[in-house]
N, C-alpha and C positions, 0 to 999 in steps of 0.2 A: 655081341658087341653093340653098344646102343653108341653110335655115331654120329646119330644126325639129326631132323627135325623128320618126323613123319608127314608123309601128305595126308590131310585130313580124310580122301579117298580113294583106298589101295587096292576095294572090286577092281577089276577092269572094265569089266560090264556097266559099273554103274560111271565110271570115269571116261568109257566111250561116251554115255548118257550125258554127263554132263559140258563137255567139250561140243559136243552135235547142239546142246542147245545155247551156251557161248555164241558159236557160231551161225545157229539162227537169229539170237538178239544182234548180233555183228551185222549181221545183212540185212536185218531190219533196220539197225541206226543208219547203215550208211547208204539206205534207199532215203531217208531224210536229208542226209548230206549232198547227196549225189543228184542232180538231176536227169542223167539218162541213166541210171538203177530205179525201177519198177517194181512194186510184189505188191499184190492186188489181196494176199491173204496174209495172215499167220501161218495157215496150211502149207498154203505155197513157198513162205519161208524154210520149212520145215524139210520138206521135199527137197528143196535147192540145195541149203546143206548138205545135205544126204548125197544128194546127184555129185555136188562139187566133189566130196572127198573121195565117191564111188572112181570117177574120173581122175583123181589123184593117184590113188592106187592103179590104177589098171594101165592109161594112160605116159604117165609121169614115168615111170621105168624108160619104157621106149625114146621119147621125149629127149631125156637128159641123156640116153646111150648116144644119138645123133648127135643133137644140137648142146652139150654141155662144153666139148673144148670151144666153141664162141662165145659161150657163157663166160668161162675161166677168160678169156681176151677182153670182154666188156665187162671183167670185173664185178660177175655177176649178176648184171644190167638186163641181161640174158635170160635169166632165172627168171626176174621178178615177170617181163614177158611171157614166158610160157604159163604164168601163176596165170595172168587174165586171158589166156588163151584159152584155160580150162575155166575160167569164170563163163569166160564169152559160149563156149561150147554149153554148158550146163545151163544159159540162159537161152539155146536153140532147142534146148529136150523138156526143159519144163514149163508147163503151159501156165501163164499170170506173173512168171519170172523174166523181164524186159532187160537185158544189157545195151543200151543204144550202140558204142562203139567198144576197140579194143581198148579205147585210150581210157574208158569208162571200167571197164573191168581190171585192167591196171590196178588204177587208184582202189579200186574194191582191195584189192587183194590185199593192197599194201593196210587199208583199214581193219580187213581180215587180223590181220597181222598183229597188229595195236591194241586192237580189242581182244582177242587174245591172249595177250601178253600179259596185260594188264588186270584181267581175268581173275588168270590162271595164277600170277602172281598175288590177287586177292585170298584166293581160296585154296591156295597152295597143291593145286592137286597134279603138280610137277608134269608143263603139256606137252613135254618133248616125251614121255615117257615109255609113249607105246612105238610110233612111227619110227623114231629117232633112235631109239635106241635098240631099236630089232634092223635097220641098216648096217650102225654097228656091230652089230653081233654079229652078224652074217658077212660084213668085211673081217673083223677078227677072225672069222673061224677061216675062211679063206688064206687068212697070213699064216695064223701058227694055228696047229690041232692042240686046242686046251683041253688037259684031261682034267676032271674033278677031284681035286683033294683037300684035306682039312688042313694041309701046312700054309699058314696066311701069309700073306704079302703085305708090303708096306708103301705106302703111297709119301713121300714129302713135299710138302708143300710150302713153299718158298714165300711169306710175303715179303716182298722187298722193300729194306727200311723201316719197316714197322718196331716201334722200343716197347718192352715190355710195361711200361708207365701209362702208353696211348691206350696198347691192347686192353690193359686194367681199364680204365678210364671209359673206354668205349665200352666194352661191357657191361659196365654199370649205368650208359647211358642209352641202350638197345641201339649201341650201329655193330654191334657184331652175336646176335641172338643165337644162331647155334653152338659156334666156340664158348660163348656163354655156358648153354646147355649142355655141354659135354662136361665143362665143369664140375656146374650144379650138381646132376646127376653121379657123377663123380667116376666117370668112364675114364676123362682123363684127368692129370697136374699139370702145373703151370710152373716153368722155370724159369730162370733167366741165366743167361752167359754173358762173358763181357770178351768183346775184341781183340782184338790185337793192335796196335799204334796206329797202322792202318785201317781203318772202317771203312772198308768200302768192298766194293763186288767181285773183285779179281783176287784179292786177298783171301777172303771170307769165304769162295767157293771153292780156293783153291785147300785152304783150309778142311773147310765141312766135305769136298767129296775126294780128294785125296791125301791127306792129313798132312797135307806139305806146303807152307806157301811161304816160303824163303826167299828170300831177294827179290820181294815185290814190294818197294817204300812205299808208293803211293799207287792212285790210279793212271799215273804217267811217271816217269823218270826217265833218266840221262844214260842211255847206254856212254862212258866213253870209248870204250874200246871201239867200240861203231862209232862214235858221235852221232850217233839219232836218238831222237826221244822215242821213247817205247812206250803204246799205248794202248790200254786196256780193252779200246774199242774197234782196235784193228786185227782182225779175224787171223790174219796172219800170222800176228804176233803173239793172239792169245791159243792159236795151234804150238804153235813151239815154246810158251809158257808151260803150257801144258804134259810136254814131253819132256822137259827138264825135271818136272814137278809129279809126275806119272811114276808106282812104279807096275804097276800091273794089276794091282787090288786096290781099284778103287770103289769108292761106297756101292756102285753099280753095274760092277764086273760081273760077269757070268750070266747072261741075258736080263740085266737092268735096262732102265730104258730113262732116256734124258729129254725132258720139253721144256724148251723157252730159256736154256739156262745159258753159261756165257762158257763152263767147261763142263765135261762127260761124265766126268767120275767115272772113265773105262765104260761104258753103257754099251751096250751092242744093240740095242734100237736109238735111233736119236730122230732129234728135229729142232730146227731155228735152235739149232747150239753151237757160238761160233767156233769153236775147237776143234768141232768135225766137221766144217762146210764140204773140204777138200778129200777127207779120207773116206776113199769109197768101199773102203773092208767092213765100213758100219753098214747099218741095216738102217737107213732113210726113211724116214715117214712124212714129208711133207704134208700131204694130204690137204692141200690147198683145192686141187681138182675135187677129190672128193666128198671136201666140205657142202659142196653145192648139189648132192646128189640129193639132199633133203630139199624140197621147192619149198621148206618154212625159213631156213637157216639164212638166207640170202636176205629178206624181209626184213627178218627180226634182226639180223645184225645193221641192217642200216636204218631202221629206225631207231635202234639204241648208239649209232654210230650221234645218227643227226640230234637226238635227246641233248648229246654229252654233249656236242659242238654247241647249241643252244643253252646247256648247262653253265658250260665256261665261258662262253661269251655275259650272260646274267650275270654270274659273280663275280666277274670282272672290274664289268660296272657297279654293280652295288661295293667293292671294295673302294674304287676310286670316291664314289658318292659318300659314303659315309666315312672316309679318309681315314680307312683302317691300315695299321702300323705295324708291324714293316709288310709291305707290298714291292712289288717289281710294278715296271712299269709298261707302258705298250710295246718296245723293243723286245719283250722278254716274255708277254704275254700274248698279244695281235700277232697279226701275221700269219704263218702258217702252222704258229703251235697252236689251238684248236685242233686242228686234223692229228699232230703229231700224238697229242694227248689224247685222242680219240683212240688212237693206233694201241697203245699202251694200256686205257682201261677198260675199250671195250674188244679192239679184235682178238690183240694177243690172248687175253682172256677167254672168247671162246673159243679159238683153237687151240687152243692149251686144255682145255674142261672136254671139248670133242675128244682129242685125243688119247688125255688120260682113262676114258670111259671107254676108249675101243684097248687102251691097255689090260684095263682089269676084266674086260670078257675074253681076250686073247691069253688071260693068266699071267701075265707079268709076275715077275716075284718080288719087284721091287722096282720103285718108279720115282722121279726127283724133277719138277716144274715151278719153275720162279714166275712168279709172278709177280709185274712192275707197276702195275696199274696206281697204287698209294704213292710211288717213290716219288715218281713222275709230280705228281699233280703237287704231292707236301713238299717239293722242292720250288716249287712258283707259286702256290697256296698259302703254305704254312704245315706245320707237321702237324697242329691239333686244331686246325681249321675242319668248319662244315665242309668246304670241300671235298678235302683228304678223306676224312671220315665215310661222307658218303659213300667213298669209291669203297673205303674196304667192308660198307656195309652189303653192297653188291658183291662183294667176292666173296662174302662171309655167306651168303645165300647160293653160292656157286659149291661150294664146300657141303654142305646139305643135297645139294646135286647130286655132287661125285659120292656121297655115303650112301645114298639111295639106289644109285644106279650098282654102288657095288654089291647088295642084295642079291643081284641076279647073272653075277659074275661066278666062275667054276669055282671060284676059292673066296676065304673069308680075305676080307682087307685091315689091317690097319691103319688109322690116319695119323700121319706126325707133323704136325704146323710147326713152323721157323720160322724167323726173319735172319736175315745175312746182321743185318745191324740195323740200329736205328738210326733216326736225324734228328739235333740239334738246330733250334730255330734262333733268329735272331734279325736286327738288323745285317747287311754286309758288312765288310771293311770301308768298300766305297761309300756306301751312303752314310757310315757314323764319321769317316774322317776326311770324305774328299778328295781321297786318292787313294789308288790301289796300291796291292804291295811292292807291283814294280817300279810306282812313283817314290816310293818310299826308298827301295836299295836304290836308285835310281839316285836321290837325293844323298843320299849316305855314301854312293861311290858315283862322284858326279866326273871323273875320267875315263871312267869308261862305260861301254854301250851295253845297257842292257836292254835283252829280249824277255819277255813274258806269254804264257800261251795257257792260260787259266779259264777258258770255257770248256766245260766236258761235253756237253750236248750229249750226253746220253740215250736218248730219246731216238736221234739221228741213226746210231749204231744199233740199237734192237730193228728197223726199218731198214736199213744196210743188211743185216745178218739175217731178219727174214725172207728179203728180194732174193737175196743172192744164194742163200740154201734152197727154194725154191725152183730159180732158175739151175741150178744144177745136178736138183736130186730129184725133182719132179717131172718125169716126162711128160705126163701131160697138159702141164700148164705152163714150164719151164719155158719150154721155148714162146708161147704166146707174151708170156709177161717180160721177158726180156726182149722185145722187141719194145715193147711201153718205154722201160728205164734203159735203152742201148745206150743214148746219148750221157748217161751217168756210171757208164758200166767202166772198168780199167781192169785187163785182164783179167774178167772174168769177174770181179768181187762190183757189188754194188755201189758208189759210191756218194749217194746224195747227199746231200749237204747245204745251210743256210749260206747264204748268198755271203752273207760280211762273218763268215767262221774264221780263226784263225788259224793260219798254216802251222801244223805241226811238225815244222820242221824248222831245225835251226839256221838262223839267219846268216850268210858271210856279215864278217865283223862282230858279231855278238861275241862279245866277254863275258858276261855275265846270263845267267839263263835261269829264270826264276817259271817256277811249277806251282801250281795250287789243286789241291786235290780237299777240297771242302774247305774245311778253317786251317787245313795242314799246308802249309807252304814248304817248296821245298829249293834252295839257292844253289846253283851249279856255278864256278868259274871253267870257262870253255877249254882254258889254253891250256890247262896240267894235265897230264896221263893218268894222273892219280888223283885221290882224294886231300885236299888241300888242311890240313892241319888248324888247329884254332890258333898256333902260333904265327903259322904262317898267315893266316885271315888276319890278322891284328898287325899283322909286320905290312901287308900288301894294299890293305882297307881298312887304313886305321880309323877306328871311330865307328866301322858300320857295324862289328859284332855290338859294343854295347849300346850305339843308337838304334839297333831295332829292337833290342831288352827293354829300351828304356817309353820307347813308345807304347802309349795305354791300349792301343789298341791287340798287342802280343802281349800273350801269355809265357811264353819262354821260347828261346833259342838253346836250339844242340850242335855243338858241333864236336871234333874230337882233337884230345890234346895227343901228344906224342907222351907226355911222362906220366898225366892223368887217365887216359881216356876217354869217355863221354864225359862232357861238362856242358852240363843245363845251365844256361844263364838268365834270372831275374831282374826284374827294375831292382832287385834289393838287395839279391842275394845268388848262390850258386849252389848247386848239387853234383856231387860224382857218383855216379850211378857204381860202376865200378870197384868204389871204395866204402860205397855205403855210409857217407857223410856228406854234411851238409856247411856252411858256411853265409852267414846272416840267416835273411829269410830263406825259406824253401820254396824256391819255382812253381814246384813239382804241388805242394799243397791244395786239394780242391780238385787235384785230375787222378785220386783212388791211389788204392795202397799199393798196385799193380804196375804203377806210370814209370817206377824207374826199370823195373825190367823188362818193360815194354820196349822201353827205350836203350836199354843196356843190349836187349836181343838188335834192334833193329840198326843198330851203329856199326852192328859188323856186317850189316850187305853189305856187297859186292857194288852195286852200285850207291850206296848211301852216299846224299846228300853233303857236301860239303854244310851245310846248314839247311836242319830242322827249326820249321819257325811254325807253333802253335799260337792259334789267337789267344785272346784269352777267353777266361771261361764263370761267369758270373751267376753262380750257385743260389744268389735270392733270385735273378729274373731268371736261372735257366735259360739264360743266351749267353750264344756264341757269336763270333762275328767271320763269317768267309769268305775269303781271298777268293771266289765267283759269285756271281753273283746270282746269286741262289738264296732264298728267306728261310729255307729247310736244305740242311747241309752236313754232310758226314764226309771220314776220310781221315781225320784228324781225334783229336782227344778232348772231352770237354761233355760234359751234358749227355743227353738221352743215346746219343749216336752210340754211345760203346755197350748201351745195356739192348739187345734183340735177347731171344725169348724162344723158348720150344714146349711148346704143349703137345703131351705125349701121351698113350695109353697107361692106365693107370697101375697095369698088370705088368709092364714094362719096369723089370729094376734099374736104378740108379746108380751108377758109379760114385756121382757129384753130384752136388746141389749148386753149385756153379759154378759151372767149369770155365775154365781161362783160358779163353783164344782158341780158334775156328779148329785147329788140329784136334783138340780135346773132345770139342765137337764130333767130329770124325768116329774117332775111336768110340764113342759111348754109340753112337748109330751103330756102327759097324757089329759091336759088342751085341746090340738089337738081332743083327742080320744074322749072326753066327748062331745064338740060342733058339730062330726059327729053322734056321736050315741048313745047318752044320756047321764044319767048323774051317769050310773051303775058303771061309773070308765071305763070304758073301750071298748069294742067293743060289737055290738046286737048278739043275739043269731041267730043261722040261725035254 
């Protein structure tokens, strides 16, 4: 299976050799930076190295056995400490090697660190390779006894948001050089699937890992039978989504394993998956404590932490300065999103790549990790901004990782890349018209009070679901780090949150209840037990079904007739999905030959929307305009958002060439799982 990008240096012998002398040029540069680091030779450089790593090894066990749960409390803080403890130590044994203080040998490490990185990443000779990945092993083999065999495993790999248009595109512009090469070479094909009405993440996973995701409109909706809004990013909620939508076989039943995702797909090892925070019959791997038994990993992740913080803060600025269109503004940018987006490109990221690599030496037969790091950024960025790009040039390099490291895992792997969906960019609704969609029903039904609750903060909820999986499945760092976020915790689940977020819950007095789930709006009236009819919406608010048709900034309104059923309403004209006719123009026109049964499926949930309200969708510029305010935006119909993409081995048959809607998805995986290892549904027991 040719996988991935080879390190230019696969000796190990000569790959110690060259890492040893890295890091003598490293302690050479930063005895010029440093002024209490001293080395009176080249020789003595040499030596020091040698001594520091001898002291890593020997040392560093002991070290981290003691002193790591205060590590895990100082978030690490801890770690980088002990890094110059052993600098400072190695600067007491070798003679022309001067460390003046601790606070000197610190900074060493952390330039250790940099310069390495930076290196290794020149010369690709992958520097976690030896240290890092013989910990893991050795934690693997301690969880599950992996025995060798030639039936392979599949690893997927989730980019989230990513449309197969970008992936193209990128490729041809070197931000994604392995997926490229897998190509090329022709290891694997390149597909594409298209959505569901919904485009978004609770949809799409419920989709792609249990081939069910019914009565989910958007990424938020109106329970009425409750009257609560039900939301994608409340852990609770998406536990008992999940159990409605579960039926036993899902993509990674039978000792699958789930990282970073938002549901299980039935997985028996899990981690930061909000669906399993609470069920303690999974097999938990946090591994947050563990992460730090490496004295590199603590280093390297916070200088790539602070890079990105310093990344986004730069393009920030350069996008204001050269008054590039459409941008968000400091509200949406400043503040504490730097760190949030730090969270999403670079830590989830490598605990997600940690992990998966202690899967495939522990033999997993099957493994499923999203990755948010693009979604994130192409949502306040732009979807084919340098930005975005960049990030998923680094995750594309993270993929060449995980192909390398499975080389020396007991079984062969397979890699299967995804995206859930993509995102459509654009101006918002607010910035092209001055008001949002609530000012708009708002205006259209001015007796009565409507509420709106149209920020998803996405971001906020993978940061919630990692805290809070953490503190409950992690004993040894559990309890430290929940004492950090106590004052944010509410029975248990993490709740952090921007300061001016809006409550997600409906107001007394609200009549009207308006949802945004990208460019897909979705209109509730409070007061009916039922879903309110298009005759009755016309008898009740006269004027507002066809004054939001008639605004440029919508694409169509749905609501449902009692004698028709779905009726898509145009500035022009109408569609009955149902009847399979059309009347003037066609609504539906420019959103795929798929849009009415997209829409014909989605009119019979349970809880659908008394009114479906699609922006519109503008096919020369490829924008859309959405109801948050987001410049990269899915959820809805229109543009890139509905086209994501799976590149797959190329040995792998096909059912489809492209398949419609996330269930379809499922089954072709699934179809995968069964012709490696029978016909249980899913993967062999070890």
């Amino acid at each position: 299976m040719n996988q991935g990008h080879k390190p230019l240096v696969r000796n190990p012998i000569i790959r110690v050799g060259i890492i040893w002398a890295i890091q003598t040029i490293a302690l050479i540069i930063m005895s010029f930076i440093l002024r209490g680091l001293a080395i009176d030779s080249i020789g003595t450089a040499v030596v020091a190295a040698a001594v520091i790593g001898l002291l890593n090894a020997l040392l560093w066990p002991i070290l981290s056995y003691i002193l790591l749960p205060f590590a895990v409390f100082t978030l690490g803080l801890l770690a980088l400490v002990l890094n110059g403890i052993i600098i400072w130590l190695a600067g007491q044994f070798v003679s022309g090697f001067e460390v003046a203080t601790l606070g000197t040998a610190i900074w060493t490490a952390l330039g250790l660190t940099a310069i390495n990185v930076i290196f290794s990443t020149l010369l690709t000779i992958d520097d976690d390779n030896s240290w890092y990945r013989n910990v893991v092993r050795r934690r693997a083999k301690r969880m599950a006894r992996a025995e060798e065999t030639d039936v392979p495993g599949i690893l997927f790999l989730e980019i989230d948001g990513l449309a197969r248009p970008v992936l193209e595109e990128a490729m041809r512009n070197g931000y994604a050089p392995v997926m490229a090469s897998w190509l090329k070479d022709g290891s694997h094909k390149l597909i594409e699937w298209e959505t569901d009405l919904s485009s978004q993440t609770s949809a799409s996973q419920a989709g792609i890992l249990h081939g069910n995701n019914n009565d989910i409109p958007a990424f938020r909706w109106y329970d009425r039978e409750r009257k609560e809004v039900i939301s994608s990013s409340d852990p609770d909620e998406v536990a008992s989504l999940e159990q409605r939508h579960s039926d036993g076989k899902g993509l990674l039943a039978n000792n699958g394993a789930s990282r970073g995702n938002l549901l299980s797909g039935d997985a028996t090892y899990v981690s930061v998956t909000a669906s399993t925070m609470k069920d303690l019959s999974r097999l938990h791997m946090t591994d947050f404590y563990a992460y730090f038994v490496n004295p590199y990993n603590f280093a390297r992740t916070l200088l790539l932490a602070i890079w990105d913080i310093f990344l986004e803060i730069r393009q920030f600025r350069k996008a204001r300065r050269e008054d590039i269109q459409p941008r968000l503004d400091r509200r949406h940018r400043g503040g504490k999103y730097p760190l949030l987006r730090v969270f999403t490109t670079v830590i989830m990221r490598e605990l997600n790549v940690y992990t998966l690599i202690g899967d495939m030496y522990s033999g997993v037969p099957a493994a499923y990790a999203t990755f948010v790091g693009y979604d994130e950024v192409a949502h306040h960025s732009g979807v084919e901004s340098k930005d975005a790009l960049d990030i998923l040039r680094k995750l594309d390099e993270q993929f060449g990782r995980l192909a390398n490291a499975a080389e020396q895992a007991p079984r062969p792997y397979h890699f299967v890349i995804l995206s859930d969906h993509g995102q459509s960019g654009g101006a918002t609704f607010l910035q092209r018209y001055g008001l949002n969609l609530q000012d708009l029903v708002q205006r259209l039904a001015k007796e009565y009070q409507v509420q709106a609750i149209t920020e998803t903060n996405e971001a906020w909820g993978h940061v919630n679901v990692f805290l809070t999986d953490t503190i409950k499945n992690d004993e040894k760092s559990g309890k430290t780090i929940g004492r950090v976020v106590k004052k944010s915790t509410v029975d248990g689940d993490v709740k952090l949150r921007p300061r001016d977020a809006e409550e997600e819950e409906v107001k007394e007095g609200a009549q009207i209840l308006v949802l945004a789930s990208g460019n897909l709006g979705l209109v509730y009236g409070t007061r009916l037990e039922k879903r309110a009819t298009i005759e009755e919406i016309e008898l009740v608010y006269p004027g507002m079904l066809e004054g939001l048709a008639q605004h440029e900034g919508v694409g169509f309104v749905m609501a449902h007739s009692e004698e028709h059923g779905p009726v898509v309403v145009g500035s022009n004209g109408r569609s009955y999905p149902a009847q399979d006719r059309v009347e003037g123009d066609d609504p539906l026109l420019g959103f795929g030959p798929n849009a009415g049964k997209h829409l014909l499926r989605y009119d019979a949930f349970k809880d659908a929307p008394d009114l479906y309200v699609n922006s519109f969708y503008n096919a020369q510029a490829n924008e859309v305009a959405a109801f948050e305010e987001l410049i990269g935006c899915h959820g809805g119909m229109g543009g890139y958002q509905t086209r994501p993409f799976v590149l797959y081995p190329s040995e792998f048959a096909l059912e489809n060439e492209h398949p419609v809607g996330a269930a379809a998805v499922y089954h072709q995986f699934k179809q995968w799982l069964v012709q490696l290892h029978g016909d249980n549904g899913a993967v062999d027991k070890r």
